[in-house]
Structure formats: structure tokens, C-alpha cells
LODODO-477482 format. One line per field, with one value per atom (N, C-alpha, C, O): x, y, z; atom name; residue in three letters. Coordinates in nm, 4 decimals. Layout:
# LODODO-477482
u	[X; ...]
v	[Y; ...]
w	[Z; ...]
atom	[CA; ...]
res	[ALA; ...]
This chain:
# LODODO-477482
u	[-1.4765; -1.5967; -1.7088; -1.7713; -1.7178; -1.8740; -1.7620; -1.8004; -1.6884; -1.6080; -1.6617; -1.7113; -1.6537; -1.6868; -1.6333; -1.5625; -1.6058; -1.5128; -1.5618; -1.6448; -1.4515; -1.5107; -1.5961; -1.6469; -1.6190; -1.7713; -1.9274; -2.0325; -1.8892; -2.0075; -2.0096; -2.1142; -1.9162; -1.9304; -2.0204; -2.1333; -1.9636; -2.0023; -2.1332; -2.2002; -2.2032; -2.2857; -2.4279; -2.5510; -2.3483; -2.4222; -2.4434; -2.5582; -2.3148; -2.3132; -2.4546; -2.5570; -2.4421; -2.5328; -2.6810; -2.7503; -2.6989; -2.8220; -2.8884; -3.0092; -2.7804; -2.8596; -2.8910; -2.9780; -2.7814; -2.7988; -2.9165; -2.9588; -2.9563; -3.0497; -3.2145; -3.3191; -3.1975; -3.3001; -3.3747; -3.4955; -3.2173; -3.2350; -3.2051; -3.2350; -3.1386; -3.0993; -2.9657; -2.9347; -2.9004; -2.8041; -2.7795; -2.6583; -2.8341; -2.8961; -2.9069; -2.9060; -2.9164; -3.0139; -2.8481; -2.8000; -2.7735; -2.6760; -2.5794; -2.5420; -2.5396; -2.4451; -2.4799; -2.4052; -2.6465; -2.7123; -2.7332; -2.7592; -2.7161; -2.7707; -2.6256; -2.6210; -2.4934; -2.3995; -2.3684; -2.3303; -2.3888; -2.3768; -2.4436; -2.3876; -2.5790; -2.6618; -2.5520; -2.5081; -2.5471; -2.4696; -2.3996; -2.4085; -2.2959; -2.1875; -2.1761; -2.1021; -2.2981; -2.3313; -2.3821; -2.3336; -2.5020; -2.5163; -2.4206; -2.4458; -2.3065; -2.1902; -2.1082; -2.0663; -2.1009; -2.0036; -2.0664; -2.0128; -2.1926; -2.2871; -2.2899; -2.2934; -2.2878; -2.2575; -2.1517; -2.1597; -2.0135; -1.8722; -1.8747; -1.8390; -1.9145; -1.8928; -1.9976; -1.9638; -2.0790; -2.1735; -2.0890; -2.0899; -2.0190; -1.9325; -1.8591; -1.8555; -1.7577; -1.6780; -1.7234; -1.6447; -1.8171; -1.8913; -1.9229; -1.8943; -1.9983; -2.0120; -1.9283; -1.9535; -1.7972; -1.6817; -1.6401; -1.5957; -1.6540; -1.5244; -1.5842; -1.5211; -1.7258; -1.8610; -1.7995; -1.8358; -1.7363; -1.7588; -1.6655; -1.5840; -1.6125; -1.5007; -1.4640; -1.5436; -1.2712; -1.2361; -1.1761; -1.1819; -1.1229; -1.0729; -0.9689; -0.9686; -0.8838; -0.7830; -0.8737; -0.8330; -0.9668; -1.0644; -1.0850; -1.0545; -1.1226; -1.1589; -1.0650; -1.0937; -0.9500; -0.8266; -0.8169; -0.7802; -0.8368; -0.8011; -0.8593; -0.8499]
v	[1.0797; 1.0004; 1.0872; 1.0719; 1.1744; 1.2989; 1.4159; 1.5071; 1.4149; 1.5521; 1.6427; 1.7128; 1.6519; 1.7797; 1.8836; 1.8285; 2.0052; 2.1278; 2.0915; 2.0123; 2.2072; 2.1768; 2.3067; 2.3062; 2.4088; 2.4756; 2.4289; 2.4626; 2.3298; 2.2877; 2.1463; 2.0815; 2.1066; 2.0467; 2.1071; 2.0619; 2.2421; 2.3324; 2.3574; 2.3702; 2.3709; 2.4193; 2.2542; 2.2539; 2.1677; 2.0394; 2.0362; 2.0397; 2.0283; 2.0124; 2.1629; 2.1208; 2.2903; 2.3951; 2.3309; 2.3209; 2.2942; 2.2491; 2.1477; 2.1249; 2.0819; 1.9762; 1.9664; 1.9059; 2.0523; 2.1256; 2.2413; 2.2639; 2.3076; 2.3713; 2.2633; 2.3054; 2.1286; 2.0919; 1.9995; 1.9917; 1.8913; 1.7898; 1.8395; 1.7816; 1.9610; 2.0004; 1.9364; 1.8184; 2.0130; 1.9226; 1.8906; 1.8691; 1.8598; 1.7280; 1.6071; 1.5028; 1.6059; 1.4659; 1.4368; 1.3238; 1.5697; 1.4764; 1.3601; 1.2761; 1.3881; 1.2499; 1.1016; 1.0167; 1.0900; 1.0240; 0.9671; 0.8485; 1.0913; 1.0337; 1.0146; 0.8945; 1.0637; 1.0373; 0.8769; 0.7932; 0.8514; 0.6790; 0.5793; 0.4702; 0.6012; 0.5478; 0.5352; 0.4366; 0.6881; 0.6745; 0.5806; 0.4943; 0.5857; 0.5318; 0.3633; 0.2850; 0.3559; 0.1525; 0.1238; 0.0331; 0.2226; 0.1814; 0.1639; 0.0831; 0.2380; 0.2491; 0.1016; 0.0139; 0.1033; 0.0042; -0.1773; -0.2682; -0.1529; -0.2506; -0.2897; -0.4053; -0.1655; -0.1648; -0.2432; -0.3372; -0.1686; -0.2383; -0.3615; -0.4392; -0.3990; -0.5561; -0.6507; -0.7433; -0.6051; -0.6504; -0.7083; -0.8171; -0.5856; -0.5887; -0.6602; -0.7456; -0.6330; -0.7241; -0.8886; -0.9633; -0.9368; -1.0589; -1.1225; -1.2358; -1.0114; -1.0426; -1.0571; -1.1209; -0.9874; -0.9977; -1.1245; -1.1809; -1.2035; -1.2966; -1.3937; -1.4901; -1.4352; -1.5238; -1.5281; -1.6205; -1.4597; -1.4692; -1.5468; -1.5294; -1.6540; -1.7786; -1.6437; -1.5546; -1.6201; -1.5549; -1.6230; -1.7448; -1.5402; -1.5785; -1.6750; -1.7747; -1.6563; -1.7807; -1.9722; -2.0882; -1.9261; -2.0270; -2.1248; -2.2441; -2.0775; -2.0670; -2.1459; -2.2409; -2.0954; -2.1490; -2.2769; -2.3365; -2.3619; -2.4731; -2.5983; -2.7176]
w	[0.4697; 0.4530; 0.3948; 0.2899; 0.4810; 0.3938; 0.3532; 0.2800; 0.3780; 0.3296; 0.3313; 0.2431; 0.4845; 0.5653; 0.6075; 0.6918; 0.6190; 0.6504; 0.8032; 0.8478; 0.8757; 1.0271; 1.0583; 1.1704; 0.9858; 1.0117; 0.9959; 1.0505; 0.8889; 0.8882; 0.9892; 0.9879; 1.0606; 1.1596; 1.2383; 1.2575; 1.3025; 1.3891; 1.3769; 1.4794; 1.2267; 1.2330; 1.2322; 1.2324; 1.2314; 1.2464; 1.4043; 1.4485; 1.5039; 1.6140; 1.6725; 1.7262; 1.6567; 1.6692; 1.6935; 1.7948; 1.5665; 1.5177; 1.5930; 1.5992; 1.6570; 1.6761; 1.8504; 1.9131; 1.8926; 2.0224; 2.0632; 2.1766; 1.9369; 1.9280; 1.9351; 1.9846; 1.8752; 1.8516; 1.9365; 1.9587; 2.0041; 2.1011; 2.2496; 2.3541; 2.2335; 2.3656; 2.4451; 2.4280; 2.5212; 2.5999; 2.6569; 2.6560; 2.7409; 2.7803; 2.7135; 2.7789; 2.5997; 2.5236; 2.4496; 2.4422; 2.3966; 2.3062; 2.3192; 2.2373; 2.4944; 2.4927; 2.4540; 2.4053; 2.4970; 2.4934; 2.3624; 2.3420; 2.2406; 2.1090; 2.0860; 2.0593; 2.0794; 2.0483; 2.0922; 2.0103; 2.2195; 2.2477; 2.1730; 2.1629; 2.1062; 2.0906; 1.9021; 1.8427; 1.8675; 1.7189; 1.7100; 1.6228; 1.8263; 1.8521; 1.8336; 1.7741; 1.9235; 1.9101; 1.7633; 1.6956; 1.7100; 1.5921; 1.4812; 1.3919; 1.4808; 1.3782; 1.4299; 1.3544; 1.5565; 1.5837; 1.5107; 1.4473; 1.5632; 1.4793; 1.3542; 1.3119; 1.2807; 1.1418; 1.0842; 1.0051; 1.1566; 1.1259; 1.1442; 1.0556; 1.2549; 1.2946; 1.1580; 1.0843; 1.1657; 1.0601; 0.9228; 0.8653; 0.9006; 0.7761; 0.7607; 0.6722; 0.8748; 0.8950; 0.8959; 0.8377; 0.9435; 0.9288; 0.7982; 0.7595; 0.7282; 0.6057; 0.5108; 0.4086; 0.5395; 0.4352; 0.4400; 0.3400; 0.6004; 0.6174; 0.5978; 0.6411; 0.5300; 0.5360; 0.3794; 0.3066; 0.3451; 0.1671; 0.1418; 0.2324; 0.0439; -0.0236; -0.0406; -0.0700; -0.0110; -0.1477; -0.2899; -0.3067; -0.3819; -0.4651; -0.4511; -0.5234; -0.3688; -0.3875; -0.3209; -0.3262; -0.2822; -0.2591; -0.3997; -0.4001; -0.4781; -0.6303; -0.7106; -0.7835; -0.6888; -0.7863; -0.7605; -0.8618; -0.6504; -0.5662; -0.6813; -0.6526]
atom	[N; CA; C; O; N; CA; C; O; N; CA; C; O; N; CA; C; O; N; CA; C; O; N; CA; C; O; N; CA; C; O; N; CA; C; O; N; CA; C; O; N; CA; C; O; N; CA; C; O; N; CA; C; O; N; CA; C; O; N; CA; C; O; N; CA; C; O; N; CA; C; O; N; CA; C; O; N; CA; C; O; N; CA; C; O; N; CA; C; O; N; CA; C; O; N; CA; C; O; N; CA; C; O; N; CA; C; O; N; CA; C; O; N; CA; C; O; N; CA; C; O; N; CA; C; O; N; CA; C; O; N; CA; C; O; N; CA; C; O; N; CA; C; O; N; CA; C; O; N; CA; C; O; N; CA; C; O; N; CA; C; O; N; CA; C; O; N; CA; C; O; N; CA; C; O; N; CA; C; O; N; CA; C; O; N; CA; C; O; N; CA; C; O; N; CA; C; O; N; CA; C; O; N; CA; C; O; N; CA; C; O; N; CA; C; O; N; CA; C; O; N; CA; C; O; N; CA; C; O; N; CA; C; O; N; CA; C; O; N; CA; C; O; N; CA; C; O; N; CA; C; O; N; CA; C; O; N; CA; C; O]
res	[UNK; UNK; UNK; UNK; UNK; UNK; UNK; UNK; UNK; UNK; UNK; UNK; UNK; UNK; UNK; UNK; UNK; UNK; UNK; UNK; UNK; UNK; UNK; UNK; UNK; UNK; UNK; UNK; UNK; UNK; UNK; UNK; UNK; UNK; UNK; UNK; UNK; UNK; UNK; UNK; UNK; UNK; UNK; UNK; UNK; UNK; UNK; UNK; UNK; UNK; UNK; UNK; UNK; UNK; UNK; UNK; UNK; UNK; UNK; UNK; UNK; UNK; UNK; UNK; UNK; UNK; UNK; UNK; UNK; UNK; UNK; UNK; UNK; UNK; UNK; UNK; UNK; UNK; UNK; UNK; UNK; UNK; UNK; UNK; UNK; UNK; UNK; UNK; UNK; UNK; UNK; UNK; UNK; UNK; UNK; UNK; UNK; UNK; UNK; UNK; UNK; UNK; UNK; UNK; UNK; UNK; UNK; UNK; UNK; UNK; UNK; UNK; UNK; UNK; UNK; UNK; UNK; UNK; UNK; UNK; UNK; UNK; UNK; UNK; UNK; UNK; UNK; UNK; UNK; UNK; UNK; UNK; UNK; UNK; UNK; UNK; UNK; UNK; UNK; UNK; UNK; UNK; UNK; UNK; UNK; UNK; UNK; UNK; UNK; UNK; UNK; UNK; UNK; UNK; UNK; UNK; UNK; UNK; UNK; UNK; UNK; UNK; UNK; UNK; UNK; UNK; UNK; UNK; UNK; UNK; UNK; UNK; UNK; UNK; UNK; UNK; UNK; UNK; UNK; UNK; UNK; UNK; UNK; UNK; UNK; UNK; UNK; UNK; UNK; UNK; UNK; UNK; UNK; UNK; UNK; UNK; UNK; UNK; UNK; UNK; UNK; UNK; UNK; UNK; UNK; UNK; UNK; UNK; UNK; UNK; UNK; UNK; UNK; UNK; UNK; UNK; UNK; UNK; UNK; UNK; UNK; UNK; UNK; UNK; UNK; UNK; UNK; UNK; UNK; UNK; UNK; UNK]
């Protein structure tokens, strides 16, 4: 998806432990977590909202 190596994972995960503390990350990871899941479903909604093509031919 971002075509990421896994150091610069590491050095994402670092960073952000350095910034939010840890304490705070599970917290933002859940929060990622619902927003992505949100996203998908979204998509998914919108795809299946659309006529497809074999709609068309009829």
C-alpha cells in the first residue's frame, strides 16, 4: 500500500512513541483502527450503490 521497508516502520513506530508517549498509542491505534474500518465500509457502500455494467445492457 505505501511501500514501506520495515525500518522505516520502526522508525515511524519510534517517532511516534517519542511524541504521543505510551501510554497514548493503543489508544491512537484503536481510534486508526475504527477510522480505516469506516473508510472500507464506506467504500464498500458506495461501490454497491453504483448500476453496474451488466445493468446497462438490459
Amino acid at each position: 500500500m505505501f511501500n514501506l521497508g520495515w525500518t522505516e516502520v520502526v522508525i515511524i513506530l519510534l517517532v511516534a512513541v517519542v511524541i504521543f508517549g505510551p501510554k497514548k498509542i493503543p489508544e491512537l491505534g484503536s481510534t486508526f483502527g475504527k477510522t480505516l474500518r469506516g473508510f472500507k465500509e464506506g467504500m464498500t457502500q458506495a461501490n454497491s450503490n453504483q448500476p453496474s455494467d451488466q445493468d446497462d445492457r438490459d
